[in-house]
VOGU-3710 file (C-alpha; in Angstrom, 3 decimals, decimal comma):
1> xxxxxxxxxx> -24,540/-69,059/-78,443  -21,583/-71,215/-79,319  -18,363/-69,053/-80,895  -18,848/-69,805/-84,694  -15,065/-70,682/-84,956  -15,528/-73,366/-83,067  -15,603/-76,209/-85,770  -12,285/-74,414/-87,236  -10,712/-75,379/-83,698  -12,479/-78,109/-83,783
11> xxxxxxxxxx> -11,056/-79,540/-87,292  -7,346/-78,144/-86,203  -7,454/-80,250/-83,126  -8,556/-83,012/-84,756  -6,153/-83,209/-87,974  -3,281/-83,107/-85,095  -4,262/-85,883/-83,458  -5,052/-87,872/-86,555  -1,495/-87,016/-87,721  -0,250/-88,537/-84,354
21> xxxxxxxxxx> -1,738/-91,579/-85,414  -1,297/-91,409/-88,650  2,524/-91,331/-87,775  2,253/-94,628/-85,555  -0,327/-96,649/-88,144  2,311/-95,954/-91,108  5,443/-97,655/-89,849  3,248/-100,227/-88,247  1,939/-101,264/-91,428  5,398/-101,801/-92,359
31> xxxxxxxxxx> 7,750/-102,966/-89,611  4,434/-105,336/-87,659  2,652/-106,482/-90,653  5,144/-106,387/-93,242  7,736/-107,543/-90,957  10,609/-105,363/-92,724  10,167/-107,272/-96,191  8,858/-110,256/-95,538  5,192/-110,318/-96,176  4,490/-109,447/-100,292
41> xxxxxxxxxx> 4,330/-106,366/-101,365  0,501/-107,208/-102,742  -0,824/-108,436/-99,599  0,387/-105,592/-97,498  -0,942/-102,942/-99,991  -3,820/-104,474/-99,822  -4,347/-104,445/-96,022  -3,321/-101,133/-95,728  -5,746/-99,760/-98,292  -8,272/-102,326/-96,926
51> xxxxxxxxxx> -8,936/-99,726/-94,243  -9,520/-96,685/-96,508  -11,805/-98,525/-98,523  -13,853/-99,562/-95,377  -14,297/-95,890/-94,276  -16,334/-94,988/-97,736  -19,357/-96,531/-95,380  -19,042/-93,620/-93,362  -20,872/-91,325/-95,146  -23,866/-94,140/-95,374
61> xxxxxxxxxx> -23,622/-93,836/-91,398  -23,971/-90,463/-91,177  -26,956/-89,887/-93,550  -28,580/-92,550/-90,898  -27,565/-91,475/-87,461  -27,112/-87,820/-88,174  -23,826/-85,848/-88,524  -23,273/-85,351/-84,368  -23,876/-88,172/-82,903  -21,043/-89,822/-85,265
71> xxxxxxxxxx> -18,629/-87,372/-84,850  -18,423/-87,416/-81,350  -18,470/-90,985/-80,851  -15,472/-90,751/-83,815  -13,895/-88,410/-82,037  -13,664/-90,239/-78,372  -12,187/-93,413/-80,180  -9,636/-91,670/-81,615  -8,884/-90,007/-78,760  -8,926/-92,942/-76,777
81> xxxxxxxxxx> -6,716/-94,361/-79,246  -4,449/-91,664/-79,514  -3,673/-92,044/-75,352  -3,413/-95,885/-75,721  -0,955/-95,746/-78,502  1,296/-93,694/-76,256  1,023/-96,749/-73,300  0,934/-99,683/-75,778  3,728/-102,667/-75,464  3,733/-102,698/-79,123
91> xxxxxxxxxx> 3,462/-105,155/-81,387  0,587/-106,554/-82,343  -1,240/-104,450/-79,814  0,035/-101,472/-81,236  -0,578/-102,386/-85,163  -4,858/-103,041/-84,252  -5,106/-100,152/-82,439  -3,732/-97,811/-84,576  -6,034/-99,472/-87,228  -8,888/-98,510/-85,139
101> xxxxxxxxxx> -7,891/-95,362/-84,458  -7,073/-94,614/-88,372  -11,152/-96,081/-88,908  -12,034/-93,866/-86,460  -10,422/-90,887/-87,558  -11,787/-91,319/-91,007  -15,461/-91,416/-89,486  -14,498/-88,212/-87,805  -13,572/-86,429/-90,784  -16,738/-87,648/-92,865
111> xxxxxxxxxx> -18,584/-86,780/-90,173  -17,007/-83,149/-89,815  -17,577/-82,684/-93,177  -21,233/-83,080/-93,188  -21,699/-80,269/-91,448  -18,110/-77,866/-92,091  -18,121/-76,678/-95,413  -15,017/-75,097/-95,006  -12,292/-76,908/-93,929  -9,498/-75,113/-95,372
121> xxxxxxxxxx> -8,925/-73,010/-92,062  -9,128/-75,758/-89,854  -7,137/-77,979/-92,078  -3,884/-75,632/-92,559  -3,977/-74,806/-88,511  -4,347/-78,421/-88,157  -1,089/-79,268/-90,586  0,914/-75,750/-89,393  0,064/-76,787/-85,675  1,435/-80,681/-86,345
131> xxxxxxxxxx> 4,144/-79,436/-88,310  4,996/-76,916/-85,182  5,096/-79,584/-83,009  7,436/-81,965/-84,745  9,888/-79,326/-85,374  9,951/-78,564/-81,691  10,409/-82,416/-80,788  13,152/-82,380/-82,548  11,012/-84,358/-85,295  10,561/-86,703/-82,907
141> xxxxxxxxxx> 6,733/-87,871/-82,320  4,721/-87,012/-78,948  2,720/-90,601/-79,425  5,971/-91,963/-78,783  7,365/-90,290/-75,569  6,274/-91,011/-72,224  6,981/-89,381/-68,792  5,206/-86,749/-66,683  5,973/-83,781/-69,906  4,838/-86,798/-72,394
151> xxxxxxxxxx> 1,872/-87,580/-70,977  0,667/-84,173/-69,948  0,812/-82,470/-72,954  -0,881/-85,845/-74,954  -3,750/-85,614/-72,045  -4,097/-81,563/-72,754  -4,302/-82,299/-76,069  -7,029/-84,865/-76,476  -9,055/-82,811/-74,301  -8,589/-79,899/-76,211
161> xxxxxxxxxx> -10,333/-81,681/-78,743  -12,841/-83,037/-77,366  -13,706/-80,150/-75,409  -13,746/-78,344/-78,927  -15,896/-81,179/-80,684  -18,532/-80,938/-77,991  -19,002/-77,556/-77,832  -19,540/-77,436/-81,876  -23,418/-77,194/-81,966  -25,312/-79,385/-83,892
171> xxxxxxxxxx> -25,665/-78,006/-86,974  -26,282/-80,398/-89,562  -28,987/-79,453/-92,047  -32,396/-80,551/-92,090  -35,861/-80,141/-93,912  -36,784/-76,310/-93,537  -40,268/-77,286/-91,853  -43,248/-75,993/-93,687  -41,259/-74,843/-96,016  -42,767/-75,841/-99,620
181> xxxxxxxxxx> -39,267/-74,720/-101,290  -37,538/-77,466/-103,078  -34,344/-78,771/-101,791  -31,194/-78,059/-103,724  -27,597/-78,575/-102,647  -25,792/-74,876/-101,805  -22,890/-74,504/-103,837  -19,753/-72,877/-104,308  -19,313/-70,375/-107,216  -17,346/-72,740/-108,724
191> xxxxxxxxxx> -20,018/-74,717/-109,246  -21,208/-78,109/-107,318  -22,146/-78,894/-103,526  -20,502/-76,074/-101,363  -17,397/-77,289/-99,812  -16,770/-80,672/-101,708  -13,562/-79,267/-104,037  -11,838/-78,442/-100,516  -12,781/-81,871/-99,116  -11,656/-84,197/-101,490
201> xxxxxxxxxx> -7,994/-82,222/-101,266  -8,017/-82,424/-97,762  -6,342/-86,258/-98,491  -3,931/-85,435/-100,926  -2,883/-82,331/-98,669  -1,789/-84,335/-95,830  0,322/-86,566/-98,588  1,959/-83,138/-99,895  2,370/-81,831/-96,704  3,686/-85,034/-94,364
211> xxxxxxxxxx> 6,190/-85,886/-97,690  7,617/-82,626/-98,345  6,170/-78,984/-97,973  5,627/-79,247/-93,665  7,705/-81,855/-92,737  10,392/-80,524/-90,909  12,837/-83,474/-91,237  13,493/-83,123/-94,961  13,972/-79,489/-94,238  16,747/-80,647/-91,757
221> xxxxxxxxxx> 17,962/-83,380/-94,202  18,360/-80,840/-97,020  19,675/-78,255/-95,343  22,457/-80,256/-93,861  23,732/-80,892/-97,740  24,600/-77,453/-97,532  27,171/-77,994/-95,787  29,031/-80,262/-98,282  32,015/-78,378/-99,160  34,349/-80,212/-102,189
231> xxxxxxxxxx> 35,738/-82,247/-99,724  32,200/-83,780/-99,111  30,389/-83,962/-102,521  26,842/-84,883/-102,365  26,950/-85,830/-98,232  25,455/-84,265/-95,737  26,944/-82,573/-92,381  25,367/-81,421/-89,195  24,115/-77,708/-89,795  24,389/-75,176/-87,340
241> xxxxxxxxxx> 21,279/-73,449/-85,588  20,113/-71,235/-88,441  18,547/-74,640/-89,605  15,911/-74,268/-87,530  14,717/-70,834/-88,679  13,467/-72,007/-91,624  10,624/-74,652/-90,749  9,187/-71,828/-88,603  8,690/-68,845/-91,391  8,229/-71,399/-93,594
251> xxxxxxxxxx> 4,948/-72,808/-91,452  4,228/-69,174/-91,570  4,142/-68,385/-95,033  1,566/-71,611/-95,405  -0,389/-69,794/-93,168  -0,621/-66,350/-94,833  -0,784/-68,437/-98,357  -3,553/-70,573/-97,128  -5,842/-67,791/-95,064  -6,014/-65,006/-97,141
261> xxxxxxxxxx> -7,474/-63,729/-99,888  -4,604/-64,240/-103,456  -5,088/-62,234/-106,448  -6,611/-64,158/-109,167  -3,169/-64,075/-111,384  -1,428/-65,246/-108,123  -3,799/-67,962/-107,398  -4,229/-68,868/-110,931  -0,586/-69,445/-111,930  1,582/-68,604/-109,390
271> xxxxxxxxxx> 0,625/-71,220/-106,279  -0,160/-73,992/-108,752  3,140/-73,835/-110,846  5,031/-73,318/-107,561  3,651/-76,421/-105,818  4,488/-78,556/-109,167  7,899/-77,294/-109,368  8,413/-78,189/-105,809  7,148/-81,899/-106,200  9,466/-82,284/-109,596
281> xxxxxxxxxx> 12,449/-81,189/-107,461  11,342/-83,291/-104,935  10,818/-85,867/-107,556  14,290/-85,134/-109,014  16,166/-87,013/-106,116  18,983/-84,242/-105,961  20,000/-83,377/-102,642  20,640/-80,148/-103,279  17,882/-79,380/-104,690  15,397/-80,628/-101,514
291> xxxxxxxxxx> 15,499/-77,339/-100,336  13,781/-75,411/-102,827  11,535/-78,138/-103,242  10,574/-77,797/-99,941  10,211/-73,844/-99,993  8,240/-73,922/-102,991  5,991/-76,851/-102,071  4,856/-74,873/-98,875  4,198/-71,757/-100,691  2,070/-73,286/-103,027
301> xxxxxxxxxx> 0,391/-75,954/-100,988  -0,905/-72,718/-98,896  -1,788/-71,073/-101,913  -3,955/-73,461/-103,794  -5,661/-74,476/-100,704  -6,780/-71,128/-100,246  -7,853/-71,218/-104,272  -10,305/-73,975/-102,863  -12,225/-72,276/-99,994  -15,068/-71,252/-101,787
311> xxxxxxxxxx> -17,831/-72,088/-99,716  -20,340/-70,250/-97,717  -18,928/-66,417/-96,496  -21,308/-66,666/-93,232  -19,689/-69,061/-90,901  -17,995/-72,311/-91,439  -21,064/-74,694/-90,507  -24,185/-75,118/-92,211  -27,095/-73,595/-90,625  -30,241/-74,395/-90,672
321> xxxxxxxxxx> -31,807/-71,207/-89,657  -30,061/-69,502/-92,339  -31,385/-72,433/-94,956  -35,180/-72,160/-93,424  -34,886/-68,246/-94,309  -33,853/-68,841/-97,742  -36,393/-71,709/-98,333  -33,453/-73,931/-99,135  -31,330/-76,987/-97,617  -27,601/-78,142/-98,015
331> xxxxxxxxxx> -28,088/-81,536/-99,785  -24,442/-80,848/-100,158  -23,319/-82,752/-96,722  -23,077/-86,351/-98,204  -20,999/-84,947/-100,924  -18,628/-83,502/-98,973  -18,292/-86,918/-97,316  -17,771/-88,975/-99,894  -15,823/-86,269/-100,985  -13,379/-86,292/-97,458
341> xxxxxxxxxx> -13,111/-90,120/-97,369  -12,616/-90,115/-100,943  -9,680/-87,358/-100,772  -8,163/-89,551/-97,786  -8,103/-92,934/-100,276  -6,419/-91,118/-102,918  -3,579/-90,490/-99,380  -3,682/-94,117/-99,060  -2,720/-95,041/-102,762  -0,381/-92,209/-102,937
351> xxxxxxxxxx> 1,390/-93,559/-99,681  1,511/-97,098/-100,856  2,070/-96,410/-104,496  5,324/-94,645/-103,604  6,630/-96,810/-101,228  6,423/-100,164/-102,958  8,309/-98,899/-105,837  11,130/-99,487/-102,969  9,701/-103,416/-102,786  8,855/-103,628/-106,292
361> xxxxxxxxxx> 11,025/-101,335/-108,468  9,480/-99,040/-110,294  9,556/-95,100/-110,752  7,631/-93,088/-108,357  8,312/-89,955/-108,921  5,110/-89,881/-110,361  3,445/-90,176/-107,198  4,107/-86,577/-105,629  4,066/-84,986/-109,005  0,628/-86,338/-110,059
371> xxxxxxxxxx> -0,938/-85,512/-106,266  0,636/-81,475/-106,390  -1,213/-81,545/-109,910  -4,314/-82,894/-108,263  -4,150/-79,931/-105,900  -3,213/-77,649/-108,316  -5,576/-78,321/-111,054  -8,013/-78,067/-108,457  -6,581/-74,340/-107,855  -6,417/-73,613/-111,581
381> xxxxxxxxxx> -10,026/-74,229/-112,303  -11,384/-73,166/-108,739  -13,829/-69,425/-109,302  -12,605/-66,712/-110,650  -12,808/-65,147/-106,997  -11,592/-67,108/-104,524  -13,273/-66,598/-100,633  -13,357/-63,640/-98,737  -10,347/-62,875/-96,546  -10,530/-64,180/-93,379
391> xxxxxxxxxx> -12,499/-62,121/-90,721  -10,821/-59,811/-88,363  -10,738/-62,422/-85,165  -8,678/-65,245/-87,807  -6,607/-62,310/-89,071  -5,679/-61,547/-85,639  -5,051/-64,945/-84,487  -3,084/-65,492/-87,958  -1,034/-62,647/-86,703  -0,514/-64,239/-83,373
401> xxxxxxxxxx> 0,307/-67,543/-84,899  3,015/-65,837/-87,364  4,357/-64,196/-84,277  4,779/-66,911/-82,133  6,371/-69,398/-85,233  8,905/-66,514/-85,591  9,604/-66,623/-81,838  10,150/-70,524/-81,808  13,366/-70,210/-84,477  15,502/-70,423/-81,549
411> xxxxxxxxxx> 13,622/-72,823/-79,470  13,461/-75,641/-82,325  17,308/-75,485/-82,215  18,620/-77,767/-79,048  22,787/-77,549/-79,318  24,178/-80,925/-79,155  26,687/-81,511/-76,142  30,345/-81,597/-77,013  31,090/-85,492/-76,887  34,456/-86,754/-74,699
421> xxxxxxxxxx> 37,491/-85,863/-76,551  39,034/-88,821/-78,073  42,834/-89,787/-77,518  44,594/-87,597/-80,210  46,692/-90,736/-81,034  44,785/-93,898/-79,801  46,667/-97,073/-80,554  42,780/-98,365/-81,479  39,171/-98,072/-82,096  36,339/-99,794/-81,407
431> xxxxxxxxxx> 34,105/-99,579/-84,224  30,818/-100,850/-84,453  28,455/-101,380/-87,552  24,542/-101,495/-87,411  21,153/-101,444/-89,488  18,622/-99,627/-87,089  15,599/-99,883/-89,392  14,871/-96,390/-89,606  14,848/-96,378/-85,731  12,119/-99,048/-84,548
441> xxxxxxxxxx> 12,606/-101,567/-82,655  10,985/-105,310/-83,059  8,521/-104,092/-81,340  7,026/-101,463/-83,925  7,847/-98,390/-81,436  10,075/-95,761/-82,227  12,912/-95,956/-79,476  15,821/-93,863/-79,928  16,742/-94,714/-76,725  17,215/-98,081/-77,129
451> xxxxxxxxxx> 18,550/-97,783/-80,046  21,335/-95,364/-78,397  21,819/-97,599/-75,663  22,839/-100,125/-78,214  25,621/-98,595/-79,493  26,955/-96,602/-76,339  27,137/-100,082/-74,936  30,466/-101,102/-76,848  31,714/-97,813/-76,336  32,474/-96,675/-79,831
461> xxxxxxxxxx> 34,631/-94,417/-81,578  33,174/-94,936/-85,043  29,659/-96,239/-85,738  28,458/-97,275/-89,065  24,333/-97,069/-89,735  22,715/-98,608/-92,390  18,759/-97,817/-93,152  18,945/-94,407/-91,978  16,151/-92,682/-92,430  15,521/-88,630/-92,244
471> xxxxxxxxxx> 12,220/-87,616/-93,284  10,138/-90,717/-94,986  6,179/-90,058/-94,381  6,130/-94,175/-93,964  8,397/-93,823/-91,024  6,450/-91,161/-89,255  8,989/-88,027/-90,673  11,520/-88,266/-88,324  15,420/-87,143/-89,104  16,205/-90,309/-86,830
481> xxxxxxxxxx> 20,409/-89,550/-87,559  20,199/-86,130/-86,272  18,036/-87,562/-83,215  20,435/-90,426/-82,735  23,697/-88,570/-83,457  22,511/-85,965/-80,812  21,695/-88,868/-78,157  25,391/-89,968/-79,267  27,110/-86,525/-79,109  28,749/-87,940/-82,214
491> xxxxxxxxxx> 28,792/-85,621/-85,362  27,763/-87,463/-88,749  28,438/-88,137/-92,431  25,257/-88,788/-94,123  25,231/-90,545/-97,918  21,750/-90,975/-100,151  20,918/-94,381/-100,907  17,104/-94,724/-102,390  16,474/-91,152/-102,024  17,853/-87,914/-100,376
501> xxxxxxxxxx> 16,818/-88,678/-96,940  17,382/-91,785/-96,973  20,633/-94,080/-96,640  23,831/-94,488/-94,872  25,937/-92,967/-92,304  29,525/-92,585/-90,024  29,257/-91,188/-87,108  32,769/-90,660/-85,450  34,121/-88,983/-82,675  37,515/-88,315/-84,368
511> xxxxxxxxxx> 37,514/-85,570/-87,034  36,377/-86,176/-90,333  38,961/-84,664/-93,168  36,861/-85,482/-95,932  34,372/-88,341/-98,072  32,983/-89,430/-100,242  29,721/-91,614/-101,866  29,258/-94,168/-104,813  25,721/-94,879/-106,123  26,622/-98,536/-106,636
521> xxxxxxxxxx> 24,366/-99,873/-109,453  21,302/-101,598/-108,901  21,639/-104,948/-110,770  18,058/-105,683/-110,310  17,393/-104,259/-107,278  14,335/-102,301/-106,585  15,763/-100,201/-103,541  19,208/-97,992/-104,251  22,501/-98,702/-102,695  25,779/-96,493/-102,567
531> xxxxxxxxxx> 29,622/-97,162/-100,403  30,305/-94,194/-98,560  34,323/-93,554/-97,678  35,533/-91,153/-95,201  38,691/-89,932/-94,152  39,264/-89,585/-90,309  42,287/-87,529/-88,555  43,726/-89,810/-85,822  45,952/-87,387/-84,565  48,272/-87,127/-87,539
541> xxxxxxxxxx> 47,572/-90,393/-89,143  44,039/-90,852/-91,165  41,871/-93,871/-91,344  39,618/-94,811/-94,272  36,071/-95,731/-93,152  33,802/-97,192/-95,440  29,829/-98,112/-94,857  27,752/-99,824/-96,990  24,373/-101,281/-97,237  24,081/-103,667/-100,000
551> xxxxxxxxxx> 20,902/-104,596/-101,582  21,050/-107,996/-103,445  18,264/-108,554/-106,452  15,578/-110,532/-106,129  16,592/-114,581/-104,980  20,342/-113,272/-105,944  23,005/-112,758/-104,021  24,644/-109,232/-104,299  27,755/-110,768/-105,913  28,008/-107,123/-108,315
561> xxxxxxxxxx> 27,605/-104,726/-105,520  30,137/-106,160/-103,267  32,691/-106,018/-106,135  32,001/-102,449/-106,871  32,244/-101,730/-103,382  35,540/-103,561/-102,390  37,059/-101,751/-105,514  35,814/-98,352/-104,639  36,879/-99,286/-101,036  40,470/-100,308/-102,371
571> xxxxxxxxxx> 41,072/-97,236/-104,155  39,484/-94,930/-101,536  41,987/-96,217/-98,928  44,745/-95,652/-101,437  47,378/-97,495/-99,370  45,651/-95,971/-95,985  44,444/-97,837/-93,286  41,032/-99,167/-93,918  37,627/-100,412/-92,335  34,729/-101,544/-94,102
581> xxxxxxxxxx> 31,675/-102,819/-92,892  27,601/-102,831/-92,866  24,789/-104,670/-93,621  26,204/-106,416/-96,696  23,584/-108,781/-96,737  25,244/-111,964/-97,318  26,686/-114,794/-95,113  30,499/-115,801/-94,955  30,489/-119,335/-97,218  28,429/-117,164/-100,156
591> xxxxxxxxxx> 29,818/-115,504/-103,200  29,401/-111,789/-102,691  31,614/-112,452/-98,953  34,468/-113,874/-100,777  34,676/-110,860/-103,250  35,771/-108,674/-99,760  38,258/-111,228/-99,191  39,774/-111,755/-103,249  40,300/-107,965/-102,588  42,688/-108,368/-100,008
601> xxxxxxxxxx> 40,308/-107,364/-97,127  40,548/-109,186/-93,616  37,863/-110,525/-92,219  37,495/-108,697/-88,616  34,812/-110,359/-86,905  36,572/-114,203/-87,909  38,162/-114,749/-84,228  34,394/-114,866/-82,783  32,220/-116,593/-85,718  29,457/-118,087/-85,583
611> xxxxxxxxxx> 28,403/-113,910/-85,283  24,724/-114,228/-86,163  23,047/-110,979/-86,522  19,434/-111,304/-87,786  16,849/-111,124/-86,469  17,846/-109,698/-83,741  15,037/-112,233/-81,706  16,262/-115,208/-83,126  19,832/-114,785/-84,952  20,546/-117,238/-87,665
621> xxxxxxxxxx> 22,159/-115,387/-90,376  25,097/-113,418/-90,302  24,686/-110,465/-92,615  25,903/-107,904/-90,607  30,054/-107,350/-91,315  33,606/-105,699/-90,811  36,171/-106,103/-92,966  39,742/-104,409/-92,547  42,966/-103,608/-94,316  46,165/-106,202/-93,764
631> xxxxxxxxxx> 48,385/-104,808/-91,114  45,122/-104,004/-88,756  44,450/-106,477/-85,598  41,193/-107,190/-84,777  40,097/-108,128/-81,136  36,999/-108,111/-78,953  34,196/-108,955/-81,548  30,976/-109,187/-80,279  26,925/-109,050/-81,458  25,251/-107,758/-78,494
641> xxxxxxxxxx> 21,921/-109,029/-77,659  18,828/-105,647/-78,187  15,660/-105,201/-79,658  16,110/-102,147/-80,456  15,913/-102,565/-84,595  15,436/-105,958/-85,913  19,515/-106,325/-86,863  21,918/-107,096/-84,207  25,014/-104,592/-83,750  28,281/-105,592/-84,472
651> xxxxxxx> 31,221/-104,588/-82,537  35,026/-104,773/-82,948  38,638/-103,125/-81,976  40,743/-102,334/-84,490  44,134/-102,246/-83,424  46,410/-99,416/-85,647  49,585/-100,251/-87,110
//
């Protein structure tokens, strides 16, 4: 007799491998296909959701070939696709087969669900068990990292699943033979098809969950505000160890919220107003308040899914043995797929809905805030008694999965190495400035690496990032600064932009006194902008470092941004030596260049122009900038050739007075 907690393994196994390619189809969609911008807004939307929309045939499929057959052959494509993502070159390549693999997993679930009517168990060990291994990556995916560890624990995994979604019996209901009951669909006491309520969340869980309440990025992100003392308002610093503490109990408490029994009040009021005050914080865009957005969002994500498992006490499958006794038959399993496929559309719209506000420019703080109320209406009005508490095998392996989170606090911390000392009075510095598009390369991968090797290679003593990502679902979740700044040995200065978690940077290896951001205003522009100045100790004397990414409006120039900037630049430096630079976005002849120079900024990079920068496979526009205070000598300017975002780097010595 197969173990009847099999299909809970089962689900787990698969919602972590579907996140893993979840986490490569997002940012392909954007940096392959959209090309960083350059394909409309419309027509990417549309291809994205194109896929989502194709899976609501699923269900059709199943009802004709039956609910096993299906899943399996679901679940070796995306497991085939899951391996192949890890070995692809990229590029196109990459983009179609994590399109399949997204189709595929979709079948999967609607398959699943024909037969599982309750996924909640499976689903939060799935999202604790993803969320466990991101945080112990460093936030950094497993798709993306090859090598004998890489590969091995992909290969383990994959098995794993399929091992699991082979061994799940087939289940799926049928007629009760000579049986003259009628057939009715079993349902929940909450009334309609058992199962179906916890289905259709199932989509707008992974949303929650991969933007805020168990990604363990923005937990890194807003925990490093912390660390903002009133020399630092509103940036973020690197935070010590403790950091890592929290992603761990927190994972833990989702578990206890979402596998046990809550007392009606509790589930009633408490879970659902705690997830909606997490997604308006969230939905605030204040820094520092990302961390109790993030605390309360887990709470009550676990909460109000466990509000939804209502379905059948007896096991988590449908069985047919069980409906033959009764005289009755689950009608309920085509519900429950339309209901899974339907859950993971409303994922799709969410996703693309808040991420072309960035592209179009509108508010989307309405996206989070409307899915938590999805969920948590869906608590509110859920029975009056919520399911049984889990049996005593999942309490005990609850208990063993608390334990070992609590045990991994001080794994999930790796201590950056101390970088070389710098010269405590260095005649110069070598500064480089760079957009790494939240970390991928031209080629749609995710290669810190690369992207390291491209600014180690000028050997610099101050780096200034533009795009800097640290937690976006889009972009897979990863705190890319904290994963390049570690590759670096280089401590940071992070600066909001669009959002918390995402903006600008200074990484230095000279002490940094103080600094200090300006939201610059928009002017049209859809995505947000700030100049962030800090104050570094060169042995005695202090330099005034100032990054930037400007974002011009639509078929403008950003003539108003650069002149907010140069003046906040000018007064930041207050008579102090100064360097500027970033993706500013416009071209030395144009408008917005010559407000850095009316200023009374130098130009650094003039010795070595024509300095094309973008794209980095074909420069023809130089975009990419340094600008200095008079009295500082410039030498040594170069644009070195890498694919590792789809800028090129720009490097320069700055000689000190």
């Amino acid at each position: 007799m197969r173990h009847r907690h099999l299909p809970t393994v089962a689900l787990a196994l698969g919602v972590v491998v579907l996140l893993d390619v979840l986490r490569v189809w997002l940012p392909s969609i954007i940096t392959i296909f959209g090309r960083a911008a350059e394909t409309p807004a419309e027509l990417l939307g549309a291809f994205a959701l194109g896929w989502f929309v194709l899976a609501l045939a699923a269900p059709v499929l199943v009802r004709r070939l039956g609910a096993r057959p299906v899943r399996l052959v679901a679940a070796g494509l995306l497991a085939a696709v899951r391996l192949a993502l890890t070995a692809a070159p990229g590029g196109r390549v990459q983009l179609w087969l994590a399109c399949a693999g997204l189709l595929a997993g979709l079948v999967w679930l609607a398959a699943t669900a024909a037969t599982v009517v309750r996924p909640v168990p499976g689903l939060a060990f799935g999202l604790a068990g993803a969320a466990v291994g991101h945080a112990l990556l460093g936030t950094e995916d497993l798709v993306w990292r090859g090598g004998v560890l890489g590969w091995t624990v992909s290969v383990l995994l994959v098995l794993a699943f399929l091992a699991a979604s082979a061994a799940t019996g087939d289940r799926s209901p049928g007629p009760a033979h000579g049986s003259s009951a009628p057939d009715r669909p079993a349902a929940d006491p909450g009334g309609g098809p058992t199962g179906v309520r916890a289905w259709l969340l199932v989509g707008p869980a992974l949303l929650v969950s991969g933007q805020l309440a168990l990604a363990p990025a923005v937990w890194n992100a807003s925990y490093s505000y912390g660390y903002g003392t009133s020399d630092f308002p509103g940036l973020a610093l690197p935070p010590d160890g403790s950091a890592s503490v929290i992603p761990a109990l927190a994972i833990g408490l989702f578990l206890a919220a979402a596998l046990t029994r809550p007392p009606a009040r509790l589930g009633r009021v408490v879970w659902p107003a705690a997830l909606l005050a997490g997604a308006v914080l969230f939905a605030a865009d204040r820094p520092n308040w990302l961390g109790w957005a993030y605390l309360l969002a887990v709470l009550g994500l676990g909460g109000c899914l466990a509000r939804t498992d209502t379905g059948r006490t007896q096991g988590a499958v449908t069985d047919p043995a069980a409906d033959r006794a009764t005289g009755r038959r689950d009608t309920g399993a085509a519900q429950r797929g339309w209901a899974a496929v339907g859950g993971m559309l409303l994922f799709a719209v969410g996703c693309v809905a808040y991420y072309a506000a960035y592209d179009l420019g509108y508010p989307n703080g309405w996206v989070p805030v409307g899915t938590a109320g999805l969920i948590a209406v869906s608590a509110v009005t859920g029975p009056a008694q919520a399911a049984p508490a889990l049996t005593g095998y999942a309490r005990s392996l609850t208990a063993v999965a608390l334990a070992a989170l609590a045990g991994l606090a001080g794994v999930l911390h790796r201590p950056e190495h101390p970088a070389t000392p710098p010269d405590p009075r260095p005649a110069a510095v070598r500064v480089v400035a760079y957009n790494i598009r939240m970390g991928f390369g031209l080629d749609g991968r995710l290669d810190l690496d690369a992207l390291a090797r491209a600014v180690d290679g000028s050997g610099p003593d101050v780096v200034l990032l533009s795009e800097v990502d640290r937690g976006w679902l889009l972009n897979g979740g990863h705190d890319t600064l904290a994963l390049l700044a570690g590759r670096l040995r280089m401590p940071y200065v992070f600066a909001p932009a669009a959002d918390p978690v995402w903006g600008d940077a200074v990484l230095s290896r000279f002490p940094v006194r103080a600094g200090e951001t300006r939201p610059l205003a928009a002017h049209g522009a859809p995505t947000g902008a700030q100049a962030l100045g800090v104050t570094l100790d060169l042995g005695g004397r202090e330099l005034a470092v100032v990054a930037t990414h400007l974002q011009p409006p639509p078929g403008q120039g950003p003539v108003a941004q650069a002149r907010e900037v140069a003046a906040f630049a000018t007064r930041y430096a207050a008579g102090r030596p100064l360097v500027l630079g970033g993706d500013l976005n416009t071209e030395p002849a144009d408008p917005a260049f010559a407000e850095f120079t009316r200023a009374g900024l130098v130009d650094a990079l003039a010795a070595a122009r024509p300095l094309r920068t973008s794209p980095a496979d074909d420069p023809r526009t130089q975009i990419d900038h340094v600008f200095v205070s008079p009295g500082l000598t410039a030498s040594g300017a170069t644009a070195p050739r890498s694919a590792a975002s789809d800028h090129l780097p720009v490097a320069v010595t700055i000689a000190l007075p």
